[in-house]
C-alpha positions in Angstrom: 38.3 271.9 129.6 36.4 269.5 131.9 33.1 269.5 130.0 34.2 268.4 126.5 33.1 265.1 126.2 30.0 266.0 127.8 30.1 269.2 125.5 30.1 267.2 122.2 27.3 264.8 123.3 25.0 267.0 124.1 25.7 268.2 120.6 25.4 265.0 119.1 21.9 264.6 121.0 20.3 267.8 119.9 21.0 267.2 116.6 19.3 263.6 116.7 16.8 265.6 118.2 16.7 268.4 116.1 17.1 266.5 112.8 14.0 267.1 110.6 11.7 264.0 109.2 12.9 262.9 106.2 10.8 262.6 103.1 7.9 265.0 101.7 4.3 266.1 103.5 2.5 265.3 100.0 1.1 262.1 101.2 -0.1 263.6 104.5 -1.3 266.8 102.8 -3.5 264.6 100.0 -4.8 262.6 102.9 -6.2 265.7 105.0 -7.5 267.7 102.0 -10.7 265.5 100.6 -13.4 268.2 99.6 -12.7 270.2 96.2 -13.9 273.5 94.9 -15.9 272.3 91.6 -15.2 276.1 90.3 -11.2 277.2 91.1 -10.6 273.2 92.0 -8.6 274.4 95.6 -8.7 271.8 98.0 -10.0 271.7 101.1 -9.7 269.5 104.7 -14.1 269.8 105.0 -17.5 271.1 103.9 -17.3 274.1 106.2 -14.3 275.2 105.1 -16.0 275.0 101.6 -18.8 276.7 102.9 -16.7 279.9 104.1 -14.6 279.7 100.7 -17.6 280.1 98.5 -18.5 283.1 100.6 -15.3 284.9 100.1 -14.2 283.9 96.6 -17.6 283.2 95.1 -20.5 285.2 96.3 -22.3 284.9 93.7 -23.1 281.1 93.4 -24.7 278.9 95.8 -22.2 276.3 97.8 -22.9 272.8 96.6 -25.0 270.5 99.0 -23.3 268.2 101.5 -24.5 264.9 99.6 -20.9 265.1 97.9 
């Protein structure tokens, strides 16, 4: 077996590389979602995509202005 060394560090690289991040996404995720539904209280990243939610989930009331 020639390769071995060579073998078991690339295995040792990949892994480094591979490794997920530690910790959780819920400070990133709170961060990127500012703009709230007043109604079902989803979260959402901006006013557009409050716009397009309020015509699928609530066609019946008016989307709130952008002065929020």
């Amino acid at each position: 077996m020639t390769r071995g060394k060579q073998k078991i560090e690339a295995q040792k690289r990949n892994a480094e590389k591979n490794q997920k991040a530690k910790g959780s996404q819920l400070e990133a995720r709170a961060v990127a979602l500012k703009i709230s539904c007043p109604i079902c209280k989803v979260q959402l990243a901006n006013a557009n995509q409050l716009g397009d939610h309020y015509a699928s989930k609530h066609p019946k009331e008016k989307p709130p202005s952008d002065s929020n």
